[in-house]
N, C-alpha and C positions, 0 to 999 in steps of 0.2 A: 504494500500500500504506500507506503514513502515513497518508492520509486516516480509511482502515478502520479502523485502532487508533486514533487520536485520538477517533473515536466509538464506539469501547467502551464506553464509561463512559456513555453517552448514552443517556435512555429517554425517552418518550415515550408519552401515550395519558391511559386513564381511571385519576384516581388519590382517593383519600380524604383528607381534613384528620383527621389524628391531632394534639391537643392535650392535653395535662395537665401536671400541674405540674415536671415533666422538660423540657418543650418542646414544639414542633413539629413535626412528621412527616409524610410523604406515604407511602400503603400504596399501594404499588403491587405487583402479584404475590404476595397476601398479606404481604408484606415491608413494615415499616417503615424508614423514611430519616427520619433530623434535618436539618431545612433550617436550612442557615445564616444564609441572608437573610431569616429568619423572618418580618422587617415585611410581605413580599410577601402573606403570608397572613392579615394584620390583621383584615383584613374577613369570612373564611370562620369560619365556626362548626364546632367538633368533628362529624365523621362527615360534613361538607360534599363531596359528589360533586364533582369538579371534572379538567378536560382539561389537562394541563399539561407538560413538558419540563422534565428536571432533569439537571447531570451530576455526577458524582459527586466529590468532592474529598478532598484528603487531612488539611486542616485549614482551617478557618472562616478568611478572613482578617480578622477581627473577635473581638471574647472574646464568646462567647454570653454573656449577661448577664441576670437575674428571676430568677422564683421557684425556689427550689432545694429538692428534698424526696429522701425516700426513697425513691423509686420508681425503680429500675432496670429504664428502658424498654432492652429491649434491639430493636438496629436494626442494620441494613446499613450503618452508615458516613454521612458527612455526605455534605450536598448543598447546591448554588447552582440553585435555580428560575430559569432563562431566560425561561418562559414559562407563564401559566395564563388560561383560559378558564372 
């Protein structure tokens, strides 16, 4: 039973690179998520299709840090990308 709730938080499959001047995101289930480890997505271009695994967290263990604007993306809560393809 631990196992099962330890991977709650856990998703997987086909997701979108959401970027702008708020940050980094992955749309997955029309839902966007702020990734924490934002560097992992360095290389993907805004609206970039991509296979990935992320779980969800309850706070960056990093100070997300750039560009800072007005735009209040609103999202599901932060994430750590495990994995993207």
């Amino acid at each position: 039973m631990l196992t099962i709730l330890s991977c709650s938080d856990a998703f997987d499959g086909k997701m979108t690179v959401v970027k702008d001047c708020s940050g980094t995101y992955l749309e997955y289930n029309d839902k966007d998520y702020k990734v924490c480890n934002f560097e992992i997505l360095e290389n993907y271009a805004d609206g970039a299709e991509v296979e990935a695994r992320f779980k969800k967290m309850d706070k960056c263990p990093i100070l997300l840090v750039g560009d800072f604007c007005d735009l209040g993306h609103i999202n599901e809560g932060l994430i750590d990308v495990k994995k993207i393809n």
